[in-house]
N, C-alpha and C positions, 0 to 999 in steps of 0.2 A: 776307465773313466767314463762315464757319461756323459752325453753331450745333447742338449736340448735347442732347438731350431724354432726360435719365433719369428710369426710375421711382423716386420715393424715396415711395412707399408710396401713388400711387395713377397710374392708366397714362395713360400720354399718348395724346392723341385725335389722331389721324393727322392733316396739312394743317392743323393750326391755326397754324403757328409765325408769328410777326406781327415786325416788325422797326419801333419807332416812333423818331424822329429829329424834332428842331426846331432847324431852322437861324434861329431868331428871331423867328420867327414862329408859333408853338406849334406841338405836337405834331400830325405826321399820321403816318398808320399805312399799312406797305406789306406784304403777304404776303410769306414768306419762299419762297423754289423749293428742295420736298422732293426732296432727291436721292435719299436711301432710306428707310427705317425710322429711326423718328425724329432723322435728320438733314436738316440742313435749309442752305441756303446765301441768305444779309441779302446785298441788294446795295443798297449807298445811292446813291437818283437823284442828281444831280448837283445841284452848290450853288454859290455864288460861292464864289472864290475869297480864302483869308484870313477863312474862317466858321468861328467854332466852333461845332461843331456836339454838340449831348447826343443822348445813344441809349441804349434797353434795349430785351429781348429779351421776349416771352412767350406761350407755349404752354397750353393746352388741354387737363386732362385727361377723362376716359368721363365723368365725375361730374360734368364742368362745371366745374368748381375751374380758375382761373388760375392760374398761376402766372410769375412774373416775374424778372428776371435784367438788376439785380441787384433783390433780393426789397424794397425798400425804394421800390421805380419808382412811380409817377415823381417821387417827394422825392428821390431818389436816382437818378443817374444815371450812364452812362457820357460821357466827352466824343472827340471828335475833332477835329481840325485841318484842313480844308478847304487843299488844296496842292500843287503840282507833284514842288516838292521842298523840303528844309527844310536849315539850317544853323544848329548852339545856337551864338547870340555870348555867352553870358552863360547861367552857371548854378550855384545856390549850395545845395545844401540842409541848409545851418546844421554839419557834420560837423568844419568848419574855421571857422577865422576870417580871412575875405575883404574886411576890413577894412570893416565896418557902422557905423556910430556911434551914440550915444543922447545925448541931450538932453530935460530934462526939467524945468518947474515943479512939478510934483506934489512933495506930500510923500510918497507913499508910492507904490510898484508901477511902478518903470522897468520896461523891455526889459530880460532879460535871455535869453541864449542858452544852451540848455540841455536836456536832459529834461523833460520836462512831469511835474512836482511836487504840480499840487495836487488829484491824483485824481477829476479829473473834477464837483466839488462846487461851488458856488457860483461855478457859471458857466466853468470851468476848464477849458482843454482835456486827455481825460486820457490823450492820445498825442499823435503827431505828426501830420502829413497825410501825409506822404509814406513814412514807413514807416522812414526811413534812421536814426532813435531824436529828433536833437536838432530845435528849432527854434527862433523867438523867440516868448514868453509874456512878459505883462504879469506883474512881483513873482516868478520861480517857488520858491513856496511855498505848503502845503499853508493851509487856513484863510483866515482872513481878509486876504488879499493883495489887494486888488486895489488898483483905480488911485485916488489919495484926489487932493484938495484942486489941479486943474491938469489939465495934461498932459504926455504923457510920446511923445518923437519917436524914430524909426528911421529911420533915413537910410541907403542904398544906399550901396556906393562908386561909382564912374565903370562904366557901361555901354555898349558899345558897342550902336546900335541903328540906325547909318546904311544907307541903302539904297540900290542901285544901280539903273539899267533897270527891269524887270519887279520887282525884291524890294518886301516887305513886312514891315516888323518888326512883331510882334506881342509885349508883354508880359504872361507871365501868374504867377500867386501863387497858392498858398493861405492862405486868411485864415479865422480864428476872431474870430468878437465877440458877447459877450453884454453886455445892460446891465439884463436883464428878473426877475432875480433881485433879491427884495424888492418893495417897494411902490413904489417912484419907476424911472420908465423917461421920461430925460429929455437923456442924454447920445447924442452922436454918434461916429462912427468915420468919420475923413476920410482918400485916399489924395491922392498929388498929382504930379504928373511935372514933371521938369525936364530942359530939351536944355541947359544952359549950365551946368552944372555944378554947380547951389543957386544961380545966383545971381537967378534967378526962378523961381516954381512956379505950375503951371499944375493947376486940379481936374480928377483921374482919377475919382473915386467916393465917396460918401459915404453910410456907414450909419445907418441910425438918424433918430430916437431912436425910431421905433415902425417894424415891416414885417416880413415874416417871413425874415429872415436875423439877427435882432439875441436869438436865443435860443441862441448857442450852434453848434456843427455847422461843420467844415469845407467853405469852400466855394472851388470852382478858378475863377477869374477869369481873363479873357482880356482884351486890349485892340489892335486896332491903333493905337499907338502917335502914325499921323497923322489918324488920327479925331479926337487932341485938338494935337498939338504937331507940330511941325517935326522930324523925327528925326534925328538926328547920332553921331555917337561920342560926346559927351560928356554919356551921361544919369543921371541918377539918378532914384529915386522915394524916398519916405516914408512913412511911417504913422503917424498920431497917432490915439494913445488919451487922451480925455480925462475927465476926471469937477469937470465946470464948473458941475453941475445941482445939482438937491437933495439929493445924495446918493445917487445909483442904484449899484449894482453892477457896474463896469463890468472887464470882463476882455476879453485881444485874447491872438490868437496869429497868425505870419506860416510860412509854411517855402515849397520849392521854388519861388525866385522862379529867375525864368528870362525871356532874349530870344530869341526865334527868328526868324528871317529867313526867310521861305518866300518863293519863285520862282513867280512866279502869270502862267504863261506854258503857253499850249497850241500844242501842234503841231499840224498837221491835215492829212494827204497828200489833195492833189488830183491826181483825177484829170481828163481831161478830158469834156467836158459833147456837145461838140458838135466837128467836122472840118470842113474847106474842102479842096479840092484847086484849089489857086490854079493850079497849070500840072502840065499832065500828064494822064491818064486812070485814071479811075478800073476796076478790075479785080477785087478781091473784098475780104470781110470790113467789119463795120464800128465804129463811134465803142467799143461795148465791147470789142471786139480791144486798143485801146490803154491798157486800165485795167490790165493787171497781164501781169508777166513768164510766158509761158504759152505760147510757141512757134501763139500763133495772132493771125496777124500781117492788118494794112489791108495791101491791094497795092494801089500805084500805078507806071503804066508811062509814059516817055516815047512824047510824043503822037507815032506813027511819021510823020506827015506833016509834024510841025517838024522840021525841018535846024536842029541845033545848039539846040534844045529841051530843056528842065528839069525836074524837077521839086520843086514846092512844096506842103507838106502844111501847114496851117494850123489848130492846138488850142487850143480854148478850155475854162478851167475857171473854178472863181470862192473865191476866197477868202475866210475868216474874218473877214479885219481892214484895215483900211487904213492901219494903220502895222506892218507887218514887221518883228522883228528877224532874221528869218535867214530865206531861201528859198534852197534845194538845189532840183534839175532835176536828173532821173536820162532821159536816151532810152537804148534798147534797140532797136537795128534793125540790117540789111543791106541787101546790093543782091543780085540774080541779074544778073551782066554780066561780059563777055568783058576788059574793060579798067578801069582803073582812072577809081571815079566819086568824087568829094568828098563830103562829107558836111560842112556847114553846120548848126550850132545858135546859133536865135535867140529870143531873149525881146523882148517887145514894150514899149517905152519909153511912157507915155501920156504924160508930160510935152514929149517934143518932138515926138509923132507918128512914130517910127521905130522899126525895128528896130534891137536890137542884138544884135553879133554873142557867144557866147560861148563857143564852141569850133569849132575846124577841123578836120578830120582826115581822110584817106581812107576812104571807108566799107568795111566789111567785104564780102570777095566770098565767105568761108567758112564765115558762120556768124554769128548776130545778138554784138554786143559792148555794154557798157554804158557808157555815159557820163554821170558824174559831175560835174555845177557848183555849186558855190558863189556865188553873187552876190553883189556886194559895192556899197557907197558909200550912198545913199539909197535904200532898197530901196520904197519908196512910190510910185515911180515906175514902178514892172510892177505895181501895181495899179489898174486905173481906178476914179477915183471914182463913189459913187454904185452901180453895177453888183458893182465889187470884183471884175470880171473878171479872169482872165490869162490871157496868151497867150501862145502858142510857136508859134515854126514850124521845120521840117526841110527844107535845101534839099541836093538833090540835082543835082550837076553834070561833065560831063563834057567834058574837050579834047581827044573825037572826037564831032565833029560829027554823025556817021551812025550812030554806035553806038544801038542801042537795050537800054534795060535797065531791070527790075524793081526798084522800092524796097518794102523789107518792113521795118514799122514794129510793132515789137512792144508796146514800150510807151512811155507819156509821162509823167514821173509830179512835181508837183511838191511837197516838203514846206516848209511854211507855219511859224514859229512865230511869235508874236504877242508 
């Protein structure tokens, strides 16, 4: 992320810029890398996957003076999404009507959708969260509005939040709740999720009646979804405002509820670690020749003293994970030889102890070519357990017996995703 340091009436102190992030575990602070004059480049360490993650920025200026971004930090923060890749199944920011519903015993201060009404006074939200104008407020009305004698519910319509393979549904909101206005702070704010439509609900979160979110101040919520329920297509959540106590003042506001479905899968290209030459002699270059396409090649030559001898290169690497959903094998190599030699690619089965084979084809006598595989079926099986080894080998072969000839292996390269 970039991050830009103006003077706004006192000078910023070179090398100070600081990048702090809590992925949940509070705030730690990482120096920011000064690319020039007060610019600066936030790189955030790496986090698990499906973390939301808060973050502000801030700088240093001659005088000592902090200054922060956004200026409210850390009451105030930025957030982020920890993730591969993301997909919104669901997103509403009150602009329309995407069929909500309300239900309420209270005598006074339903859900309603709308502009925020009651100017920010006695506990009121006095905008939106998200910017877009409308959202839902408890009563929206200026004065004495708020939630009387009950509660008052906000019911979702049907959300889709099912997950596939690697996905992750995550639900998140913002929400407004004060109850601290007056002398009685006694009521609560409960959320609550349901996979089956309403016809059971499960506790998401509950504010109050004392703590420091129950004065007011929008705040963004996040939730993976199977942290508390079973995810499905068919979910809803709720929000109940109540005022059950001795009378506290109790006011709620909801807007940009949203599902997101993020992809919490890493790829990881390997290369190889270590080389065998099972048959053949070995001739020049080594184990780093086969990390990358770079015309600097391992040679290996058939052994001149076997009649009708082979040659066998054997690469090992080691993988991230030991359940695979996808591994590609790219080789890159030729032959120097007078006749035509075969070119054999294999991947090593740990579950029956063999090779298999997964592409055939004449090897190239004019110049390295690339070859491209896909793997398929239970792909757990080219990883050894424990080790999380893999392995290839390139088998080079010829129907002239007396020929001799050079194999040049450029590269080996397998990509990994998890």
């Amino acid at each position: 992320m970039r991050v830009v340091v103006s003077d706004a009436g006192e000078t910023p102190q070179p090398g100070t810029g600081m990048l702090f992030y809590d992925d949940g575990s509070g705030f730690q602070s990482v120096g920011m890398n000064q690319v020039s004059a007060n610019v600066y480049d936030a790189e955030f360490p790496a986090v698990n996957c499906a973390t939301v993650v808060r973050y502000y920025v801030s700088a240093m200026s001659t005088d000592g003076f902090e200054s922060t971004n956004p200026s409210e930090a850390p009451a105030s923060t930025f957030s982020v999404l920890s993730a591969n890749d993301l997909q919104i199944a669901f997103e509403d920011d009150f602009q329309t009507n995407m069929g909500w519903t309300v239900s309420s015993t209270a005598s006074d201060g339903q859900w309603q959708r709308g502009i925020p009404a009651g100017g920010g006074d006695r506990g009121d939200p006095p905008t939106d969260a998200d910017g877009s104008g409308q959202c839902y407020v408890t009563d929206n009305a200026d004065g004495n509005s708020d939630v009387d004698g009950g509660d008052t519910i906000l019911t979702s319509p049907v959300m889709d939040g099912s997950e596939t393979g690697s996905e992750v549904a995550v639900l998140s909101y913002y929400r407004w709740y004060s109850n601290n206005v007056g002398t009685v702070q006694d009521d609560i704010f409960e959320v609550e999720i349901s996979n089956n439509g309403g016809a059971t609900w499960s506790s998401l979160e509950t504010i109050g009646p004392t703590g420091s979110e129950v004065g007011g101040g929008w705040f963004l919520k996040s939730f993976v979804i199977s942290d508390f329920i079973s995810p499905t297509s068919n979910m809803r959540v709720r929000f109940i405002a109540s005022d059950t106590g001795g009378g506290s003042v109790v006011e709620a506001g909801i807007d940009g509820v949203k599902i997101e479905v993020i992809t919490c899968q890493t790829t990881v290209p390997v290369v190889p670690e270590s080389y065998a030459i099972a048959q053949g002699q070995y001739v020049d270059g080594d184990v780093a020749d086969l990390g990358q396409s770079d015309n600097s090649h391992l040679l290996a030559r058939k052994n001149p003293q076997s009649v009708g001898g082979s040659i066998f290169v054997e690469m090992t690497g080691t993988a991230h994970t030991l359940a695979p959903t996808a591994i590609d094998v790219r080789f890159e190599g030729s032959v120097l030889a007078r006749r035509t030699v075969t070119q054999t690619l294999e991947v090593y089965n740990f579950d029956t102890d063999q090779w298999e084979v997964v592409d055939t084809r004449n090897a190239s006598r004019t110049g390295d070519i690339v070859v491209d595989v896909s793997l398929s079926g239970d792909l757990s099986r080219f990883v050894q357990p424990g080790t999380m080894a893999v392995e290839a080998r390139v088998r080079y072969e010829t129907a002239f017996p007396r020929q001799l000839f050079v194999a040049r292996l450029d590269q080996l390269l397998w990509t990994i995703t998890d």
